[in-house]
N, CA, C and O atoms as a MOPAC input file, in Angstrom:
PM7 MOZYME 1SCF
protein

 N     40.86500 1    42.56300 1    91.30700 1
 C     40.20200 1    42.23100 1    90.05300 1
 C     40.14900 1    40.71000 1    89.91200 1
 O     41.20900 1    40.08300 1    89.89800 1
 N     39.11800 1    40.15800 1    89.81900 1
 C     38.75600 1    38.46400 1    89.51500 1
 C     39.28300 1    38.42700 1    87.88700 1
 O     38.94300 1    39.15800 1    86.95700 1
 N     40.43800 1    37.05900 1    87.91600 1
 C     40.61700 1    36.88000 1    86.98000 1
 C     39.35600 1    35.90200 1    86.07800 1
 O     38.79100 1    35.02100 1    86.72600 1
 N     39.07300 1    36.04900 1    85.00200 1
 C     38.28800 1    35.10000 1    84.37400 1
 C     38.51900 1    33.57200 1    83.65400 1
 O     39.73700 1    33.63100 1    83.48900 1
 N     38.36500 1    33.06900 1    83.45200 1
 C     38.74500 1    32.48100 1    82.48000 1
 C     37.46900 1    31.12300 1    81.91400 1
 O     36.36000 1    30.98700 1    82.43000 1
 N     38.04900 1    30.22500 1    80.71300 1
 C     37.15100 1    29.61800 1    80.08700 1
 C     37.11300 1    28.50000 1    80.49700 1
 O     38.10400 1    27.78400 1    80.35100 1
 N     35.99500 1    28.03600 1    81.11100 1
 C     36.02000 1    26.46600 1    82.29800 1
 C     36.74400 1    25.37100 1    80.88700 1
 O     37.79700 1    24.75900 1    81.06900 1
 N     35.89600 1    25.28800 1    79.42400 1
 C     36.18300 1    24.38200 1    78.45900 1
 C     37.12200 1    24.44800 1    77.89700 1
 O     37.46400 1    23.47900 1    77.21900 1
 N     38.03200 1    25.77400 1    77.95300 1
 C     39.25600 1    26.10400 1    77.35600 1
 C     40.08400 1    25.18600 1    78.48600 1
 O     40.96100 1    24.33600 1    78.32700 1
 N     39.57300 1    25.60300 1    79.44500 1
 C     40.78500 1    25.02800 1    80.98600 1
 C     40.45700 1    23.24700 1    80.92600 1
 O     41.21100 1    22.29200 1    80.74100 1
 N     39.36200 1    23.31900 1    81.10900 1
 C     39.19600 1    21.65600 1    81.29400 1
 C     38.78100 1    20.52500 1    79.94400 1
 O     39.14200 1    19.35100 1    79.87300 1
 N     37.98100 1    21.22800 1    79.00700 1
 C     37.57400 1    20.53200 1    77.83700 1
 C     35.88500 1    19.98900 1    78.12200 1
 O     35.46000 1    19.62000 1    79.21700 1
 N     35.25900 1    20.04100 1    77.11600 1
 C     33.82100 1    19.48300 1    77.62500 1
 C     33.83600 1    18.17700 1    76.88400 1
 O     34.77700 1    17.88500 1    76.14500 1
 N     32.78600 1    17.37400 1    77.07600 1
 C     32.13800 1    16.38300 1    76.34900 1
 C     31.09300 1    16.63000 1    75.20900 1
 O     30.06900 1    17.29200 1    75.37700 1
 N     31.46400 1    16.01300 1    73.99800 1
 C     31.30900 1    16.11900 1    72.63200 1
 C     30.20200 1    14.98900 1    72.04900 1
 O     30.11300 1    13.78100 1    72.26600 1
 N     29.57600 1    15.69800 1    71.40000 1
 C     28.54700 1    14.31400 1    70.91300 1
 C     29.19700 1    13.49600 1    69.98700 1
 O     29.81900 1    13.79800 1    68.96900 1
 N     28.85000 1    11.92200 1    70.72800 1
 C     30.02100 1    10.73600 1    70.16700 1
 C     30.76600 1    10.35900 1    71.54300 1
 O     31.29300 1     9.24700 1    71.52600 1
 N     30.86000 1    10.89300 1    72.40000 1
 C     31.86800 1    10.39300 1    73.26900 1
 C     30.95400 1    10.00000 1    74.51700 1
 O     30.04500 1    10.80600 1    74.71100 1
 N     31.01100 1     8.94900 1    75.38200 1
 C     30.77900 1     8.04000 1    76.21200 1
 C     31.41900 1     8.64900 1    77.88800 1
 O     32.60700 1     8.77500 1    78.18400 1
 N     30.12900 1     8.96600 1    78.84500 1
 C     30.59600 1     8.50600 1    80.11000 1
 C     30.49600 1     7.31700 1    80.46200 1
 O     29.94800 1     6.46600 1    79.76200 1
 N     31.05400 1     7.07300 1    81.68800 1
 C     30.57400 1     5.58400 1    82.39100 1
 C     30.90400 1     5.93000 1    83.84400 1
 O     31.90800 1     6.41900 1    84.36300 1
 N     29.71400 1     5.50900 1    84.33400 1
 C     29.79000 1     5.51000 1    86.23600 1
 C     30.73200 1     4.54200 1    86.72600 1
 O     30.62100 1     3.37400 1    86.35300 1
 N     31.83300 1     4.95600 1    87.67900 1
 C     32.87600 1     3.79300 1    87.82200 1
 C     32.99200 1     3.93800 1    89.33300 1
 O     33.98500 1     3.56300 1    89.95600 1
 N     32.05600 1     4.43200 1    89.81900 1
 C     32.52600 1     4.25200 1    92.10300 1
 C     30.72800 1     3.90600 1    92.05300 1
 O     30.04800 1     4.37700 1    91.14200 1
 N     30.15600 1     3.09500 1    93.07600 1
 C     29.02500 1     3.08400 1    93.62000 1
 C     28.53900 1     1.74100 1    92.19600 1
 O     28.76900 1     0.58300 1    91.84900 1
 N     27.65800 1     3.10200 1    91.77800 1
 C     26.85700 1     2.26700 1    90.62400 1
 C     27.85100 1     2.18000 1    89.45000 1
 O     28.29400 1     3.21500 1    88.95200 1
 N     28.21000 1     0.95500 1    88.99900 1
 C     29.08500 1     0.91300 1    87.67600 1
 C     28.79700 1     0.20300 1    87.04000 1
 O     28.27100 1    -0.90200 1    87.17000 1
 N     29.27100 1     1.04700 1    85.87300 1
 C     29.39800 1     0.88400 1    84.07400 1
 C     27.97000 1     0.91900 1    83.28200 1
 O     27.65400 1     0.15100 1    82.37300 1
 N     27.18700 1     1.96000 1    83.81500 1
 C     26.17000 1     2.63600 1    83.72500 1
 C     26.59700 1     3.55500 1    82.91000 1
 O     27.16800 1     4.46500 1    83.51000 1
 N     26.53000 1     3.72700 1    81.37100 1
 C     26.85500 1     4.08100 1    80.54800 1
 C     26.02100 1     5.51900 1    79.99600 1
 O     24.79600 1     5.49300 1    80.11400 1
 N     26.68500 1     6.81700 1    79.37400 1
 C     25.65100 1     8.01200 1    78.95700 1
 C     26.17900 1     8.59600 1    77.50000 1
 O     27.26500 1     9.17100 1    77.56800 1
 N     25.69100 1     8.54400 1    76.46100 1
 C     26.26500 1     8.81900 1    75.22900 1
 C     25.81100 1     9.84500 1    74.87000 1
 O     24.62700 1    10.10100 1    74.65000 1
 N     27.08200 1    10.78800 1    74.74400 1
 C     26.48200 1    12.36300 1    74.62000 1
 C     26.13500 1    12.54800 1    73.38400 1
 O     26.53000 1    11.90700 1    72.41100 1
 N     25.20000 1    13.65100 1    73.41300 1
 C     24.01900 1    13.16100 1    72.41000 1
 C     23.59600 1    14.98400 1    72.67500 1
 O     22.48900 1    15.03300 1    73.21100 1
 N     24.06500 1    16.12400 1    72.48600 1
 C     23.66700 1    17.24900 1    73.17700 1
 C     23.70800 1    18.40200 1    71.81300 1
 O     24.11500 1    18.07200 1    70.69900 1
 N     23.38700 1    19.28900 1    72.03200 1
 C     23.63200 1    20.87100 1    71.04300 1
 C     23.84100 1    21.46100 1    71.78300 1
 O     23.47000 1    22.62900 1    71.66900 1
 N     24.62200 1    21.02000 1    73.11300 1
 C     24.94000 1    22.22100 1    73.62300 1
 C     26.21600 1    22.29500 1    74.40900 1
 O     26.01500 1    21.26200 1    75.04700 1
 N     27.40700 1    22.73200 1    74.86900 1
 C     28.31200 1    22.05500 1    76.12700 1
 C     27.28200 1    21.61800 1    77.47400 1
 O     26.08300 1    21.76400 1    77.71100 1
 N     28.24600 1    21.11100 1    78.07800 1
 C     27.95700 1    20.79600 1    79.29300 1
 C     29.37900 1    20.72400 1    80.20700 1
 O     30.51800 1    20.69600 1    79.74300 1
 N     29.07000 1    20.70700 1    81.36400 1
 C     30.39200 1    20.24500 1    82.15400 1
 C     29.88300 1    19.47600 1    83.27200 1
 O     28.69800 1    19.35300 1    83.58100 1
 N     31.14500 1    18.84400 1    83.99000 1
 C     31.23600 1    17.81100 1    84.78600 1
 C     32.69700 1    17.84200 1    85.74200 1
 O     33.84700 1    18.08600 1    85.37700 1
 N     32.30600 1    17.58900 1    86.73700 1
 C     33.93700 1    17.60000 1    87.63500 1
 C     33.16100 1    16.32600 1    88.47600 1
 O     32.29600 1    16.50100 1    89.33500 1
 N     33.69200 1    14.98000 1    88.01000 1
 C     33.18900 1    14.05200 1    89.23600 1
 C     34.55900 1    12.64400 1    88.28800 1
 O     34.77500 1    11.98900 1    87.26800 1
 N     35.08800 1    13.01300 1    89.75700 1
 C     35.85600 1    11.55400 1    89.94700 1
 C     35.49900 1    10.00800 1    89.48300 1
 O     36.22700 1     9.11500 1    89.05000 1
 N     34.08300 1    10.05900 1    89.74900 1
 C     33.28600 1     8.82400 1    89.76800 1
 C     33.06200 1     8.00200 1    88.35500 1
 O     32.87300 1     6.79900 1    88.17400 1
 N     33.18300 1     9.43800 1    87.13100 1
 C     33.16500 1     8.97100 1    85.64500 1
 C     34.28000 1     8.81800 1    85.22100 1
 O     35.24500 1     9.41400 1    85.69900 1
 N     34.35000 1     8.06400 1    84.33100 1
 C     35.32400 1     7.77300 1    83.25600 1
 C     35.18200 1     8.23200 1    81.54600 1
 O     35.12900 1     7.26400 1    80.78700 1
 N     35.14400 1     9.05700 1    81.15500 1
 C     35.02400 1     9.23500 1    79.73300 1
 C     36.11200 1     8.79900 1    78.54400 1
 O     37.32300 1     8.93800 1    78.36500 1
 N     35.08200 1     8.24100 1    77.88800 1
 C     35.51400 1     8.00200 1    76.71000 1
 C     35.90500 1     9.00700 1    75.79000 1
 O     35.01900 1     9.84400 1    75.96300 1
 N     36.60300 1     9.42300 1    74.99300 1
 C     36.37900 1    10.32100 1    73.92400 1
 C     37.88500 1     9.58000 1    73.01600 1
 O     38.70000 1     8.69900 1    73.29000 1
 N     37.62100 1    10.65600 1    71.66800 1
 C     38.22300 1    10.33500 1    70.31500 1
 C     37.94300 1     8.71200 1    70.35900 1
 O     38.95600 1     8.01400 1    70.33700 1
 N     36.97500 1     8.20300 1    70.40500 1
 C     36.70500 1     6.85100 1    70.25000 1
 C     36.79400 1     6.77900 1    68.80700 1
 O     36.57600 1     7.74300 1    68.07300 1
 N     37.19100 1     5.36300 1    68.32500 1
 C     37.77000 1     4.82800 1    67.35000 1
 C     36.61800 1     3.96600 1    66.27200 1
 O     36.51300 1     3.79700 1    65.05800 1
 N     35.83300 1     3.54100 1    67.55300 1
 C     34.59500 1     3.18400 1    67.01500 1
 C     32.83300 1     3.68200 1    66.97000 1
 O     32.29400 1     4.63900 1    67.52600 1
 N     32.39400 1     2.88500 1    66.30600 1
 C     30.93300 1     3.77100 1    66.22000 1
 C     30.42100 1     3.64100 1    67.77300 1
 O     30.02300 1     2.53200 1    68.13100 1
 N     30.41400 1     4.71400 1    68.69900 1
 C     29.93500 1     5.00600 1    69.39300 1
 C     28.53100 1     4.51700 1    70.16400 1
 O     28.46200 1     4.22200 1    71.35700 1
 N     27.50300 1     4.50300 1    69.26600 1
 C     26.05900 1     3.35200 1    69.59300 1
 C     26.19700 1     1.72200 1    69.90600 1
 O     25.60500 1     0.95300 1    70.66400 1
 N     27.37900 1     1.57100 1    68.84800 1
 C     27.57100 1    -0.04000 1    68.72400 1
 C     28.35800 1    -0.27500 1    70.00000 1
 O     27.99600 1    -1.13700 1    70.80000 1
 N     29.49800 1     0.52700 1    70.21500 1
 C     30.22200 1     0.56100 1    71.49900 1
 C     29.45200 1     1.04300 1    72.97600 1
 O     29.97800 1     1.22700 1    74.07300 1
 N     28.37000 1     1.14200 1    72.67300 1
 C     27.32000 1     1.37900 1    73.79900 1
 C     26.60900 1     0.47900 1    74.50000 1
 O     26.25000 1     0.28700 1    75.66100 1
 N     26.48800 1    -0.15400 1    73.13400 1
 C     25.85400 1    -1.81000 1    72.72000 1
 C     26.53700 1    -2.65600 1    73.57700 1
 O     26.00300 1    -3.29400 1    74.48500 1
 N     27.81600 1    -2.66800 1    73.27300 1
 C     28.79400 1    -3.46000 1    73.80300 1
 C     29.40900 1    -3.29000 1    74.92300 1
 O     30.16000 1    -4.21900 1    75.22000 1
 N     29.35700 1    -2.44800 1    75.63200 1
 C     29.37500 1    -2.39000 1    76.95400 1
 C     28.20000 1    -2.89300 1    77.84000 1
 O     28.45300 1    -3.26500 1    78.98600 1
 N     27.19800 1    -2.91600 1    77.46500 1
 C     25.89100 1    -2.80400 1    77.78000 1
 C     25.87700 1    -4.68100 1    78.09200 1
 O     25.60900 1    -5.20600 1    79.17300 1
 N     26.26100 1    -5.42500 1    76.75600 1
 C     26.13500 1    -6.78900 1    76.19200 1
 C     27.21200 1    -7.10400 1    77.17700 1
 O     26.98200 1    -8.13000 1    77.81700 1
 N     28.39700 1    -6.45400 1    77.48600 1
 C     29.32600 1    -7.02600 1    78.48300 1
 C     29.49700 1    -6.61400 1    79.76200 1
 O     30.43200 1    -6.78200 1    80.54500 1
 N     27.84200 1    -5.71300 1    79.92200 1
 C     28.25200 1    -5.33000 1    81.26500 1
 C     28.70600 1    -6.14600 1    82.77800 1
 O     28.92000 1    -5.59600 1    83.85900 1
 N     28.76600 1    -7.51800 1    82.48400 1
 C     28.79500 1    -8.34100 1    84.05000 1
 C     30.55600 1    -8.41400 1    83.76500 1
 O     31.19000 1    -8.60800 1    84.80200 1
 N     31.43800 1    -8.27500 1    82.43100 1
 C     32.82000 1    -8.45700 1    82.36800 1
 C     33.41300 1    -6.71800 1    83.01900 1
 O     34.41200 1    -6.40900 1    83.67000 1
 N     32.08900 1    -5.76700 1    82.38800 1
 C     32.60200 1    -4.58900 1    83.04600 1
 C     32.48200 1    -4.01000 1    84.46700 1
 O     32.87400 1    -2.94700 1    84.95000 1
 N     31.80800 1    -5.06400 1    84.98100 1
 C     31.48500 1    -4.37300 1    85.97700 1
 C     32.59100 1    -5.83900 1    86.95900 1
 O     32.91200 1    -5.54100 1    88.10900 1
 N     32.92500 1    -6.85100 1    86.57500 1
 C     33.76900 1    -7.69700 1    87.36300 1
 C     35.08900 1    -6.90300 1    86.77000 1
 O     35.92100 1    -7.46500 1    87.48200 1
 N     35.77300 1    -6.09800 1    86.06000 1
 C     36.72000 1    -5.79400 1    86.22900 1
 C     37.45800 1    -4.79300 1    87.38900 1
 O     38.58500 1    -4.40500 1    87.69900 1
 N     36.02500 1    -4.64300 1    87.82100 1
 C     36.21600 1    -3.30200 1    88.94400 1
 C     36.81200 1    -3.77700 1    90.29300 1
 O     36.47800 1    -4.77400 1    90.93400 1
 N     38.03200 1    -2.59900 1    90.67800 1
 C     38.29500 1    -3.05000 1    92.06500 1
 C     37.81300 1    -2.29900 1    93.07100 1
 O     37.00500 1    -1.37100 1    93.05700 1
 N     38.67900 1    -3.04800 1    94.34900 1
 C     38.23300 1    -2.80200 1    95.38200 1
 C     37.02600 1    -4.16500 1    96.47100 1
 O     36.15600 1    -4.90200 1    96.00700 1
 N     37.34200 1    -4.06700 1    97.50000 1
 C     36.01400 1    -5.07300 1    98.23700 1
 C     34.65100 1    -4.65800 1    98.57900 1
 O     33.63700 1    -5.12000 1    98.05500 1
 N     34.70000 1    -3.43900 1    99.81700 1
 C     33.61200 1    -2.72600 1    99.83900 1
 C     33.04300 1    -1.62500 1    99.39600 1
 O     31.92800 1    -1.35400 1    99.84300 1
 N     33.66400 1    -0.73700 1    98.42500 1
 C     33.02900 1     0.34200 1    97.32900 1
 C     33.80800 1    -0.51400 1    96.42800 1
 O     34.64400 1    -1.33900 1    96.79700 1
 N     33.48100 1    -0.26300 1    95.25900 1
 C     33.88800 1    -1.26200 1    94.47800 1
 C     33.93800 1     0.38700 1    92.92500 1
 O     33.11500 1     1.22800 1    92.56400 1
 N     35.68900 1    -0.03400 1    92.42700 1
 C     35.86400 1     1.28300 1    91.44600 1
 C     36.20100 1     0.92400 1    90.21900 1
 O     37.38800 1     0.60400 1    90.15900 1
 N     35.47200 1     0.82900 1    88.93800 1
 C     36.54400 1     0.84100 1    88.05900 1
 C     37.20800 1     1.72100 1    87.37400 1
 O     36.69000 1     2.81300 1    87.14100 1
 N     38.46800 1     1.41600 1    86.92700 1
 C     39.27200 1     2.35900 1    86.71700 1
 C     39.45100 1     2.24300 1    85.05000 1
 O     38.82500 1     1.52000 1    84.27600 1
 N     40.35300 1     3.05300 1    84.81000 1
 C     40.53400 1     3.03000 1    83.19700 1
 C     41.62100 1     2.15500 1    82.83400 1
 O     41.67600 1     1.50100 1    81.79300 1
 N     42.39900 1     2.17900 1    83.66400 1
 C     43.59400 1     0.93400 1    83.60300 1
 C     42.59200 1    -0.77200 1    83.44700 1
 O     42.66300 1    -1.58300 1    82.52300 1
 N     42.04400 1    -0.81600 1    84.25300 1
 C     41.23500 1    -2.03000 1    83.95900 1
 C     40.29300 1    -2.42200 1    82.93700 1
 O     39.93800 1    -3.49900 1    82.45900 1
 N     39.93000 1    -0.91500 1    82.70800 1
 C     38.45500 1    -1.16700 1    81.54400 1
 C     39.37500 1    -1.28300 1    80.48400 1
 O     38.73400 1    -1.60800 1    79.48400 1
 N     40.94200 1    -1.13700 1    80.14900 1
 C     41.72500 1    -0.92100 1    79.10800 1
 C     42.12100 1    -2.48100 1    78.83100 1
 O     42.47800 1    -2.89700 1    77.72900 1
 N     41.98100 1    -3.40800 1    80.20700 1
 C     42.43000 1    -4.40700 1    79.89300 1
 C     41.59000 1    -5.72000 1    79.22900 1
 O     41.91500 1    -6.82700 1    78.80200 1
 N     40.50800 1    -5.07900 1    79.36200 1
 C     39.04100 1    -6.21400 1    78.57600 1
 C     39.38800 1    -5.96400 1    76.86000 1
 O     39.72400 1    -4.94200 1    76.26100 1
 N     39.12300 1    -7.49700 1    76.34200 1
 C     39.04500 1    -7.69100 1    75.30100 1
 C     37.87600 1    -8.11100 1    74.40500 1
 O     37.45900 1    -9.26800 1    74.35600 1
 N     37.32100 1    -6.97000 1    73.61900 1
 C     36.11200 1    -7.12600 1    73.36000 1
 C     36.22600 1    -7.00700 1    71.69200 1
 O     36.60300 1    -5.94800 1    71.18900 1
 N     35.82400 1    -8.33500 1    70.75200 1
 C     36.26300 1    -8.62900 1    69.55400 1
 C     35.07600 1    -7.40700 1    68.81300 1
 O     34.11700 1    -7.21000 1    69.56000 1
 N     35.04500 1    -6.78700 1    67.79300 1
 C     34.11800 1    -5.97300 1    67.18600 1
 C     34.62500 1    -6.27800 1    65.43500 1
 O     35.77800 1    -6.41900 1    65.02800 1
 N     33.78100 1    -6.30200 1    64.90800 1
 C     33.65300 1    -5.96900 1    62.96800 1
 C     34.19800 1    -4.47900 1    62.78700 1
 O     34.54800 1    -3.70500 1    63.67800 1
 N     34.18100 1    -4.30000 1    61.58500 1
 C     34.49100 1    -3.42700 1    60.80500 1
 C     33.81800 1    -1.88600 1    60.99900 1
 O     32.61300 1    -2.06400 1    60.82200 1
 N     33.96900 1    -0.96600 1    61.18200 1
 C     33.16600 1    -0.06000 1    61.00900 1
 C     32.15800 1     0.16900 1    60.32400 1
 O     31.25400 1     0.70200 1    60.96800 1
 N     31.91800 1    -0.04700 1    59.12600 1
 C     30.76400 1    -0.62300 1    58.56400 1
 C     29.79200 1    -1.30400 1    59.30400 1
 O     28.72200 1    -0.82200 1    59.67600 1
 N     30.25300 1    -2.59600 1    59.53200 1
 C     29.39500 1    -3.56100 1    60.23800 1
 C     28.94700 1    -2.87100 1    61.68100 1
 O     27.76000 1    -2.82000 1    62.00400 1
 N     29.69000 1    -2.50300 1    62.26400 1
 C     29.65200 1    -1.73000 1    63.23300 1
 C     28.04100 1    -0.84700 1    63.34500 1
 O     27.01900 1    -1.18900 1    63.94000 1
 N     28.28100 1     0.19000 1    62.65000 1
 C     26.75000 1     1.02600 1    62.22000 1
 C     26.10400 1     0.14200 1    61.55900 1
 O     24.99300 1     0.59000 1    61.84100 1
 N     25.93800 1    -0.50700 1    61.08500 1
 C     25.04500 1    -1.40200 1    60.38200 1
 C     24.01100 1    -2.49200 1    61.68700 1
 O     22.81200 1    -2.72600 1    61.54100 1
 N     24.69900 1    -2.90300 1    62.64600 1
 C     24.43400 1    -3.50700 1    64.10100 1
 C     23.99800 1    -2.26000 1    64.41600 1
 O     22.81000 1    -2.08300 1    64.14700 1
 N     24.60300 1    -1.28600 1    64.92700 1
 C     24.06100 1    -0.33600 1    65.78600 1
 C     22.77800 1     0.23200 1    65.33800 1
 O     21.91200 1     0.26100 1    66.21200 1
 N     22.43500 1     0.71900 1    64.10900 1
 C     21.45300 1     1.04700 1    63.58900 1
 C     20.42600 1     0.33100 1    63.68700 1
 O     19.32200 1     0.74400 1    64.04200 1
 N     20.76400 1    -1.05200 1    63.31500 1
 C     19.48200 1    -2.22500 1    63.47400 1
 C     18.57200 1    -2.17200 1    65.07400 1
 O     17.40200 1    -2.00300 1    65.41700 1
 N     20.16700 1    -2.47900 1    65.88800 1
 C     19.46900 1    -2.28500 1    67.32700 1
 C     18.83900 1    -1.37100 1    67.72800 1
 O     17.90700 1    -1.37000 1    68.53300 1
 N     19.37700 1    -0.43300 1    67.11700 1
 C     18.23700 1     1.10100 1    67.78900 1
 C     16.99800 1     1.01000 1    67.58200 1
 O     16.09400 1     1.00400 1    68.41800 1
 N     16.88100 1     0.87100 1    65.46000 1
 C     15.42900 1     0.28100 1    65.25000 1
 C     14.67900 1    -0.44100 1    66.26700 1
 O     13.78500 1     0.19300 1    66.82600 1
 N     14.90300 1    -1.81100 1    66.65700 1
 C     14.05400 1    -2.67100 1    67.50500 1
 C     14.13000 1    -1.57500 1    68.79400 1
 O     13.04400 1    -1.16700 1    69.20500 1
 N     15.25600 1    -1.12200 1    69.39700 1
 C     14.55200 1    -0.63600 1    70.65300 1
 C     13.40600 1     0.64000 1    70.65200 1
 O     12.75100 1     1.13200 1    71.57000 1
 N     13.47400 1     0.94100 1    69.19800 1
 C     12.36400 1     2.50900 1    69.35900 1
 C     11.55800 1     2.03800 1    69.03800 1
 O     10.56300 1     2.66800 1    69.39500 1
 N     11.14700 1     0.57000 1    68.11200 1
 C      9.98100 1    -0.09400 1    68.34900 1
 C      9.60800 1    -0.74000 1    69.70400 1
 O      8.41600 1    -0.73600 1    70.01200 1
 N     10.57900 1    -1.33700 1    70.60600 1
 C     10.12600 1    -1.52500 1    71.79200 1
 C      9.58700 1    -0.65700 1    72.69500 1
 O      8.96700 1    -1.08800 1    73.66700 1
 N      9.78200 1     0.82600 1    72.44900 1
 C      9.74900 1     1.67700 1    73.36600 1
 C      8.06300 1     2.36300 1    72.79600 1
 O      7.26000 1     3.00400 1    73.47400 1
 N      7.96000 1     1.97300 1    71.45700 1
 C      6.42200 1     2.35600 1    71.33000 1
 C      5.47500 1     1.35200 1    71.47400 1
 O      4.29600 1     1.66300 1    71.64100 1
 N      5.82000 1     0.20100 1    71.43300 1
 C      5.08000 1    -1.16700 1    72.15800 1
 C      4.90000 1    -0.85700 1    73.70200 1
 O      3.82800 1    -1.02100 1    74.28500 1
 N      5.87300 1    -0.46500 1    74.20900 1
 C      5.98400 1    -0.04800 1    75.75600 1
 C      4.49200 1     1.02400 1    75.80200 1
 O      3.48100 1     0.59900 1    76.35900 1
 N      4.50700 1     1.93200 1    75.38200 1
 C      4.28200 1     3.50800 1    75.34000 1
 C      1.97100 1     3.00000 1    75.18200 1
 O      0.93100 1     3.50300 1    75.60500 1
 N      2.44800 1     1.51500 1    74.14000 1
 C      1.09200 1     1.52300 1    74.02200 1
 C      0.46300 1     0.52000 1    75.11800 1
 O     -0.70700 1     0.49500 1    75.50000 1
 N      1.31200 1    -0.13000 1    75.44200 1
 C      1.21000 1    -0.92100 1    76.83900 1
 C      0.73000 1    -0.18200 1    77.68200 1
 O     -0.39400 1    -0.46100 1    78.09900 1
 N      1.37600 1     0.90800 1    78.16400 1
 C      1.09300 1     1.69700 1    79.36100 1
 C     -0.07500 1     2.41400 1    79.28500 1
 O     -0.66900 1     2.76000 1    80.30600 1
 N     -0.78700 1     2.88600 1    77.27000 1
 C     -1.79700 1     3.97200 1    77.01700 1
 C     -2.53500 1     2.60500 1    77.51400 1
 O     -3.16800 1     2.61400 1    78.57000 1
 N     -2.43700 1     1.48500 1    76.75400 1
 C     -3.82900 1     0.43400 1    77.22300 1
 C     -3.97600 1     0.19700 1    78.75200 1
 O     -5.10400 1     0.19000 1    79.24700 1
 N     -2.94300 1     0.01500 1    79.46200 1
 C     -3.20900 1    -0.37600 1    81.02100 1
 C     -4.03600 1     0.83500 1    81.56000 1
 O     -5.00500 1     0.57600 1    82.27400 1
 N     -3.72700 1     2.16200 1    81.27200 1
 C     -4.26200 1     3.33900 1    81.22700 1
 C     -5.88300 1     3.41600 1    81.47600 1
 O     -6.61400 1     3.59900 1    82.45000 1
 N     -6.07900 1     3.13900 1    79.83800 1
 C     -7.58200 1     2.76100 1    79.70600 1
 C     -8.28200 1     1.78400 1    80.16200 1
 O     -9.50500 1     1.90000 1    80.08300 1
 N     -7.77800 1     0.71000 1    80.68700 1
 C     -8.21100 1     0.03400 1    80.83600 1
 C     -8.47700 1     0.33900 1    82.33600 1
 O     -9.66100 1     0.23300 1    82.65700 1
 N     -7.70000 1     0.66000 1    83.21300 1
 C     -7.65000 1     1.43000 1    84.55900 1
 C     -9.79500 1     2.11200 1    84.74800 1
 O    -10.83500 1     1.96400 1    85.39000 1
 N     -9.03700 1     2.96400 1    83.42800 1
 C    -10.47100 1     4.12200 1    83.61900 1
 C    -11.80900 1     3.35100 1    83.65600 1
 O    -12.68600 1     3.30800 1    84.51900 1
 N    -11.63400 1     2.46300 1    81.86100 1
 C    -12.97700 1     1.85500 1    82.08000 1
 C    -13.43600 1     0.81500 1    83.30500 1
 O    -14.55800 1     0.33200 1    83.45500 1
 N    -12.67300 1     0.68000 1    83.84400 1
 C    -12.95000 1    -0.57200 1    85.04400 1
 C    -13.41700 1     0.83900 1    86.47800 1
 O    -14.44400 1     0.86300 1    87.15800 1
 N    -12.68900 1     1.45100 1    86.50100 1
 C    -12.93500 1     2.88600 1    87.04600 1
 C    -14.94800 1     3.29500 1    87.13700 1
 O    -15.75500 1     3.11300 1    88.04900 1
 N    -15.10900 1     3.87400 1    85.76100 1
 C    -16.52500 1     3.49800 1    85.48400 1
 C    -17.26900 1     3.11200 1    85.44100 1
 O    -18.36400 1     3.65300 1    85.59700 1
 N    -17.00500 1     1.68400 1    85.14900 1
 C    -17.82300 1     0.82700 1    85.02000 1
 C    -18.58400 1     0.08400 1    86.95500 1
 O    -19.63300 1    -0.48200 1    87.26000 1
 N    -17.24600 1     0.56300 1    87.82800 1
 C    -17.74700 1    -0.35600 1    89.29900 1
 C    -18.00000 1     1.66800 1    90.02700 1
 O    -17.88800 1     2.05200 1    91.19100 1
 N    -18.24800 1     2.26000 1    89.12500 1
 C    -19.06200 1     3.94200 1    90.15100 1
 C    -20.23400 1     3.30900 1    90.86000 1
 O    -20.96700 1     3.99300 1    91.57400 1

């Protein structure tokens, strides 16, 4: 008889609010779970964040803003790893929780406006493609 059991009971999943980060190969390539649904993961290579203390977006922010301190904390010569012992040892000053979402929120704004500036960039290069398309038939 195969015993059963519950992979999230046994191992725990990742929760929206809580932070991976790629730490062998490509690092401190950051993923903020953001889901309605579980998921799972068995890879050495991440590091997760969870019960984070702070607002989560802003701390996304800030990894992101310090990625050349996060990614020089990493050891090793030729694969290069960071670990959690090291990412524990960076000191990264932050505001208030308040202030915190208040930054994070702002930044999101500008980037979902960047991303529809983008979106119309690409519809115009688009068209512009076609009519030049047409115009030399």
């Amino acid at each position: 008889m195969r015993k059963s059991y519950n992979i999230k009971n046994k191992f725990d999943a990742p929760k929206n609010g809580e932070i991976l980060i790629t730490a062998v190969g490509t690092i401190a390539n950051t993923y903020l779970i953001n889901t309605n649904y579980d998921f799972y993961f068995k890879d050495g290579n991440l590091i997760w964040l969870k019960e984070i203390k702070a607002n989560p977006k802003f701390l996304m922010i800030m990894l992101d803003a310090f990625k050349k301190d996060v990614v020089g904390s990493a050891i090793g010569s030729t694969q290069k790893a960071l670990t959690i012992t090291n990412l524990n040892k960076l000191i990264i000053k932050v505001p208030c929780i308040e202030e915190q979402t208040k930054i994070a929120n702002f930044l999101t704004a500008i980037d979902q406006k960047i991303e529809v500036v983008a979106q119309q960039i690409a519809q115009t290069k688009q068209w512009k493609k076609g009519l030049l398309q047409q115009m030399f038939v």
